[in-house]
N, C-alpha and C positions, 0 to 999 in steps of 0.2 A: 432428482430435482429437474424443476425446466429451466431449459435454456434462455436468458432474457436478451440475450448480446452474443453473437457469434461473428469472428471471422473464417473465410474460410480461400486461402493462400493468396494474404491480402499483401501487397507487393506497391514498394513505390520509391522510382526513382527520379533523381534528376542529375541527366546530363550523363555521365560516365559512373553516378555514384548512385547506388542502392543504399537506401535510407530505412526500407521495411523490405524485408523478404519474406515471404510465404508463412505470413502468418497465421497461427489456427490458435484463436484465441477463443475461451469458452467461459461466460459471465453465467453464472444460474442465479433465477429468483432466491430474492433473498441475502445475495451475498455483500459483505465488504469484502471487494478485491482490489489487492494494493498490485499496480503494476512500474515494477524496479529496474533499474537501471542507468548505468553513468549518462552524464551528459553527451548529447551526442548519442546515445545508443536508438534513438527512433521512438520513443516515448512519446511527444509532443507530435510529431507528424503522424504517428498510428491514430492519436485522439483525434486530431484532425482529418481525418480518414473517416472516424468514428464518425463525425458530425456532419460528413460533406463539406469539408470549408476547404479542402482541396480534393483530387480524385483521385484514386489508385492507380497504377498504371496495369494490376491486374489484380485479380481477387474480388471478392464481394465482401460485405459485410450485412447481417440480418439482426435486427431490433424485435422482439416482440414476437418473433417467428415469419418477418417478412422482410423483404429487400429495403435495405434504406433507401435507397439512390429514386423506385420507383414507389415508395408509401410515405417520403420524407415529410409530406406537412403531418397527417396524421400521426405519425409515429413521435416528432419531435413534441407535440403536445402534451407529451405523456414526459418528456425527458428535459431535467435539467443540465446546465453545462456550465462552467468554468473552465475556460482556458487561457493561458497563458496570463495576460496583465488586465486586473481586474479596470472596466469602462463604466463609464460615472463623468457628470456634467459637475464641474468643479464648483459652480458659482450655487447650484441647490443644494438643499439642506440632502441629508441619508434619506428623511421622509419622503422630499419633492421627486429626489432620483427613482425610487421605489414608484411611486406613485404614474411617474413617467412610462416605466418598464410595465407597469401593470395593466395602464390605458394602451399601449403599444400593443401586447400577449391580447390581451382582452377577456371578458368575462369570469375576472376576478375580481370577490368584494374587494373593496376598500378597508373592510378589517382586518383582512389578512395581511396588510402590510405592518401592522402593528407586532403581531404575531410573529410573523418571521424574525422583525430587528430586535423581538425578545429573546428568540431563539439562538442567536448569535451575539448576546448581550453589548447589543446596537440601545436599548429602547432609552437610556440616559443621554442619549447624544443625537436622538431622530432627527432632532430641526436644527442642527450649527450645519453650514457649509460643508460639502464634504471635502473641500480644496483646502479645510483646517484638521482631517481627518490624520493619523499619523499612516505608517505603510499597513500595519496591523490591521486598521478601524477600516479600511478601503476595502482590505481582501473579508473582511466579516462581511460589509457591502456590496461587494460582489457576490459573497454566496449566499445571502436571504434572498436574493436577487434569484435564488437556479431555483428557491423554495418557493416561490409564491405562488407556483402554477399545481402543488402539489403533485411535484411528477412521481412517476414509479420507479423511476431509475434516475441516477443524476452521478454526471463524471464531473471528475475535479483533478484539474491538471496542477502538483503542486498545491494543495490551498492552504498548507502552512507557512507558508513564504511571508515573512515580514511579521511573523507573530509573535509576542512573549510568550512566557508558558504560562499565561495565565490564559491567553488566549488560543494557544494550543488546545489545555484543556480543554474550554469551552466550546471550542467544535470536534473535539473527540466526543465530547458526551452526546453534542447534538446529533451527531452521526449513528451514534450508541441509541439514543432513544429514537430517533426516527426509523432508521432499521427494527429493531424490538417493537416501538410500539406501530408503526405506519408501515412498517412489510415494504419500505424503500431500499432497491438496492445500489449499492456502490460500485462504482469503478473510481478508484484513487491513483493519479500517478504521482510517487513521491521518493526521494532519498532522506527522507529522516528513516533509517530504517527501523528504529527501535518504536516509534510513532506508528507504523504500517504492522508490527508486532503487536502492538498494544490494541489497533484498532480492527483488523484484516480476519479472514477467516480464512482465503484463498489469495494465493501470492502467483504471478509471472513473471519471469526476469526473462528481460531483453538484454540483448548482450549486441552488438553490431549489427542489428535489424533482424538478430535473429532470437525467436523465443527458445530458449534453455531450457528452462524448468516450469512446470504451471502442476500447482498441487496444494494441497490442503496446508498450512502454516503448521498443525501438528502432526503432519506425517513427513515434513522436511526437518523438524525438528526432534525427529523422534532417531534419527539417523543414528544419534550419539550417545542415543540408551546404553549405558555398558560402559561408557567413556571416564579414564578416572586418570590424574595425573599426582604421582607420586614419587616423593624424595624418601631415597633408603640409601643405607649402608652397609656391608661394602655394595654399590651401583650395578657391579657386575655380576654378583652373586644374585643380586636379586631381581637382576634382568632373568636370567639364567632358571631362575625359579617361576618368574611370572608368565614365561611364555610355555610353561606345561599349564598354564591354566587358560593364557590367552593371546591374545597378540599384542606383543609387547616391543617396543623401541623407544630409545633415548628420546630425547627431546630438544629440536634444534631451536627451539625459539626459549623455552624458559628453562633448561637445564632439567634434571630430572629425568624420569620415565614417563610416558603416555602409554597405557595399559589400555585394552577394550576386552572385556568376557561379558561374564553373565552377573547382572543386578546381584541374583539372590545368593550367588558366587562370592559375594565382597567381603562378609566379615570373614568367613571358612580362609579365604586368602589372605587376608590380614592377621590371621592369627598364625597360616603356614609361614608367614616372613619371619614373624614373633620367635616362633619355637626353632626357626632355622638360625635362629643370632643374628636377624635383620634388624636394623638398629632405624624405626620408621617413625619418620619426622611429619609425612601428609601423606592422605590419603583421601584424596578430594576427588569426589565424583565434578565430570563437567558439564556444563550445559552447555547446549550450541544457540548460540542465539542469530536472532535473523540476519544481524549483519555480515556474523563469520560464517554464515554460508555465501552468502551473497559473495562476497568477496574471494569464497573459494571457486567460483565458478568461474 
């Protein structure tokens, strides 16, 4: 795949404190890529980086296969942005706002604004003030806002912040069909991690300005293929037995055994506990999900 978004040992501090270290971040056409991490860990300031709205203090970053810093009007014309606290004129209607952003960008019809506050199911509420908007209805407004220009890439720092799940939904899907059907790709930064699961194809985790991990969502989650946790009796006997099959130890956190072998391994072993006079209460394969890796980093 090509590369639509590259950093390459993008670094920024202030003061005595490193906020981004040497980052080598890699966006390909086509992707939802959710980029995770606690507050504080450099999230906000790398996007900002992304977009020129501050500088690195070393590193570059390249869009499109060219330098932002020296193709930045061209390049930004093709790219939407959301960051941090969705901007809007409190006293216009979601239409007039739209409308405003639109004459500013320039040579965008006038239907497209329609379009967009359909697309983030804005189009019931275009003309009330948007200073009567709830926190939800602003952040929808802010991001038909990144869509009007039809860009080919568009970040979104947070854009779940302030939504129901009804409103969740409705920009997970619009993310879903724009990527699917419009070949637009994402850069998302968020902590709902189950949300960055549901929607992501490619995941990075920042951890204190530094990047951990950057990989496919199913090959970080494929880690735990084999993963099974099980209650048997006697515990010791059947630890005892498990680890000629795999690796095997107690379980500090839910009591039990944590077993890891082979898939096609599982009934064949379930049946040696059986004939052994293992007396087996679960045998639950587990899945790793995006959080509890995140968390294990």
């Amino acid at each position: 795949m090509t590369a639509l978004l590259e950093t390459h040992g993008l670094t920024r501090t202030f003061g005595d404190v490193t906020a981004v270290k040497d980052l080598h971040l890699c966006v390909e056409e086509g992707d939802v890529y959710g980029f995770l991490g606690l507050n504080g860990a450099g999230k906000t300031t790398t996007m900002r980086m992304l977009l020129n709205l501050i500088r690195p203090s070393s590193g570059s970053v390249s869009i499109f296969g060219k330098d932002s810093r020296s193709h930045f009007t061209s390049i930004m014309k093709q790219v939407g942005a959301l960051i941090e606290l969705p901007a809007y004129y409190p006293y216009l209607s979601g239409y007039k706002n739209m409308d405003v952003y639109r004459w500013w960008t320039g040579g965008i019809p006038v239907e497209k604004i329609k379009e967009c506050l359909e697309m983030v199911g804005l189009e019931a509420h275009m003309h009330r003030k948007a200073e009567t908007y709830s926190q939800g209805m602003k952040q929808r407004l802010a991001i038909a806002m990144t869509l009007l220009s039809s860009p080919k890439l568009i970040l979104l720092d947070e854009p779940l912040n302030g939504l129901d799940p009804h409103g969740i939904e409705s920009i997970r899907l619009m993310i879903e069909r724009l990527n699917q059907n419009e070949g637009v790709t994402f850069l998302i930064s968020s902590h709902l991690l189950h949300e960055v699961e549901m929607s992501c194809n490619r995941v990075g985790i920042i951890k204190q300005g530094e990047l951990v991990i950057q990989d496919t969502v199913k090959n970080l989650l494929a880690e735990t293929a084999g993963s099974v946790h099980i209650e048997a009796q006697p515990e010791e006997t059947a630890l005892t037995l498990l680890q000629k099959w795999g690796k095997a130890k107690r379980s500090s956190e839910r009591g039990g055994i944590e077993f890891h072998g082979k898939p096609e391994d599982f009934a064949e072993i379930n049946s040696d506990l059986v004939k052994n006079n293992i007396q087996v209460s679960e045998f639950a394969p587990q899945r790793l999900t995006l959080e509890k890796y995140f968390l294990s980093r």
